[in-house]
N, C-alpha and C positions, 0 to 999 in steps of 0.2 A: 504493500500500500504506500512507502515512503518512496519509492520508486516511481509509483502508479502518481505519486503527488507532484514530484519534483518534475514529469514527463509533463503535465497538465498548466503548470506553472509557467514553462517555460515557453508552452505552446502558443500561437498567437493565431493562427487556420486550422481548426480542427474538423477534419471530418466524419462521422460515425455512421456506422455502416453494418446494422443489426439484422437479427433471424427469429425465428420461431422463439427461442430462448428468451426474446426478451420480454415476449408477452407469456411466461408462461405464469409468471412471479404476479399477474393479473389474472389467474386459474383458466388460460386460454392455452388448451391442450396443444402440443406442437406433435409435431409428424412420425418423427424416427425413434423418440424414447420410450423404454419400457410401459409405458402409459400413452403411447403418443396415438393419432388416427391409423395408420400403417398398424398395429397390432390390434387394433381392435375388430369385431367382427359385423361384418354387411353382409349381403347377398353379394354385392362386387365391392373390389377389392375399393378402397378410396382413391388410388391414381389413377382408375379406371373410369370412376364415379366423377371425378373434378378432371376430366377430357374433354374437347370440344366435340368431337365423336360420341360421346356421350350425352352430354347436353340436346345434341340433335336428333341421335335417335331415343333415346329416353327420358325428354324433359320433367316428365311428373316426377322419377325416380330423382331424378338430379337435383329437383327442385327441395323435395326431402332431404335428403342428406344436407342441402346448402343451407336450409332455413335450422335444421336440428342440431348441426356441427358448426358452421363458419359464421354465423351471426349471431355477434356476442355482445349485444344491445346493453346487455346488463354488467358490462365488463369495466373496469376504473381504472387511468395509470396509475403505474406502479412508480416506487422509488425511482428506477432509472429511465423512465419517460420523464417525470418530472426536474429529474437533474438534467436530464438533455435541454429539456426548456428552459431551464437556467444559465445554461452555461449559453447556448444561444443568445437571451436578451442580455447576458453580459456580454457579450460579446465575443467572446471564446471560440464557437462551434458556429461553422460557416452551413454546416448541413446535417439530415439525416436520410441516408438510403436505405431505407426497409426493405424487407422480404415480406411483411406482414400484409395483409388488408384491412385490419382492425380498425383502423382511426385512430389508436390511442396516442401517437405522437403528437395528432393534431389537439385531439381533447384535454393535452398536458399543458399546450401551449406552442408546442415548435410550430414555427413558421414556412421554413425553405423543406420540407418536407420532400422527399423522392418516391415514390412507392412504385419501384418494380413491378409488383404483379398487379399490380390494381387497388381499389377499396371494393368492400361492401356495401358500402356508403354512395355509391355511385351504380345506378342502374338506370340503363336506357331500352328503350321500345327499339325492336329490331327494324321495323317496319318504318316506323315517321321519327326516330330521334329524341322523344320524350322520357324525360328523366323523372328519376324516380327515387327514393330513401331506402333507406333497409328497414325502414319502420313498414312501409310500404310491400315488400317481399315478405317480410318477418311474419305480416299478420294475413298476406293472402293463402289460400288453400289450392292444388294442383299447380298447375303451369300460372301465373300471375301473368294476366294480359294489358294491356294498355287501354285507358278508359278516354283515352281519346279517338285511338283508331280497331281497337281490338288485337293489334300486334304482340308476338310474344316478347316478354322483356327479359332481356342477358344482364345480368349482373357486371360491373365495368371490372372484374378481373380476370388475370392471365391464365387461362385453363392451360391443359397441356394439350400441346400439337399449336399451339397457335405461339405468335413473337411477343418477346416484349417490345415494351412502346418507346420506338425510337428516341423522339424529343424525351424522353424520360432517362435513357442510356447516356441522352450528350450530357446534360444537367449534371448525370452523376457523373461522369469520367470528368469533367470540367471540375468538379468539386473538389474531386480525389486530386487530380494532376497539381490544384492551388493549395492544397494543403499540405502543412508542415506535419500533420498531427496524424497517425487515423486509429480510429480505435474500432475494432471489429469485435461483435460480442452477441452470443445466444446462437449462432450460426457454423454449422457442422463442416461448412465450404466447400459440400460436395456437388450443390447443385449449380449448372449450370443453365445459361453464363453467366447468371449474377456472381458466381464466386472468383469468374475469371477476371471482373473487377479491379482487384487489388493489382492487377500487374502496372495499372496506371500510376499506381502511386509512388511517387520519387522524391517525398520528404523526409525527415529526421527519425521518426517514433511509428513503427508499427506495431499497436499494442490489442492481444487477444486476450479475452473473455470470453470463455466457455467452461461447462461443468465437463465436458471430454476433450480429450484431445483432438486436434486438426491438423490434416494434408500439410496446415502451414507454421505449425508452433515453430519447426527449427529458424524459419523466417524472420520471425517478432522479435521483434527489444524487449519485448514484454509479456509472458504468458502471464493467466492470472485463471487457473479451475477453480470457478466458484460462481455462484450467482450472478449475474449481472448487476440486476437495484439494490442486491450488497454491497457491490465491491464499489458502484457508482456512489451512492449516498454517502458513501464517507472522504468523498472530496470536497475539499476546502476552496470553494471562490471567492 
């Protein structure tokens, strides 16, 4: 942690660059851990289930799992959302590039937010472009259509088989390339390409938080196995 102080201190661009982990310390199940969606049991598997080929030909199925598992309406930032938004309006932390769809970066207060795959928060009508809340999905039953045209509506995140969203790629390599700082935390770094990321960064302090080890600990200035809103809360701005 005196390590983890003196890196933060001296830092003046800091980038953060989080995963599953970091919501999980807000009881939002993440993917790969013992308790994560990946071991728990469906009729299909959940990579299968959050596919765009799935979505198309199974909407009602999809539509269940999304509203049962991925919208977490009831969900609060934790300790290191809200340090993130600290260190932000101090001026510290130039960004944060999630893997999440939660919103709880934004609900803590971060501003320059990134979100890779999407939000939940965000859903549009296939058919005319009309947007729509996760209040709105949450509380409809079968396929949720649109009450302007009758169109099905897609949730605005990254399923698999489809890209991530470019203008969102440049934002974040632009972040990474400007800072001095970056600190990667809650994120296992196996999925890509979000994880292929970090190869942009060419500042001083690459620092990882995670409760396991990653692809990239021999890389870091800094490993740190433990919680994320632990290890973040007890920084001193």
């Amino acid at each position: 942690m005196q390590n983890l102080q003196t890196i933060i201190d001296n830092a003046k661009k800091i980038v953060f660059f989080g995963g599953a982990g970091v919501s999980t310390e807000s009881n939002i199940p993440d993917f790969r851990s013992v308790d994560g969606l990946y071991n728990q049991k469906y009729d299909y598997p959940p990579e299968t289930i959050l596919s765009h080929g799935f979505f198309k030909s199974h909407p009602e199925e999809f539509f269940n799992f999304h509203r049962d598992k991925m919208i977490a309406l009831w969900a609060k930032p934790n300790k290191a959302h809200l340090k993130l938004a600290e260190m932000e309006k101090k001026g510290k932390l130039i960004g944060v590039i999630t893997q999440n769809i939660d919103g709880l970066h934004q609900a803590a207060g971060s501003v320059n937010v990134m979100e890779l795959h999407g939000s939940v928060h965000r859903n549009f009508c296939t058919s005319c472009g009309k947007m729509y809340d996760a209040a709105y999905i949450k509380n409809s039953t079968g396929i949720p259509r649109c009450e302007k045209c009758g169109g099905m509506i897609k949730p605005d995140v990254v399923l698999y088989d489809e890209s991530l969203n470019m203008d969102t790629i440049d934002r974040a390599v632009d972040a990474i390339a400007e800072a001095d700082t970056m600190i990667v935390a809650g994120t296992s770094l196996t999925v890509y390409p979000a994880a292929g990321l970090l190869r942009y960064f060419r500042g001083k302090n690459l620092v990882l938080i995670n409760r396991d080890e990653t692809p990239y600990d021999n890389y870091a200035t800094l490993v740190i196995h433990d919680k994320v809103g632990e290890v973040l809360d007890k920084i001193k701005l």
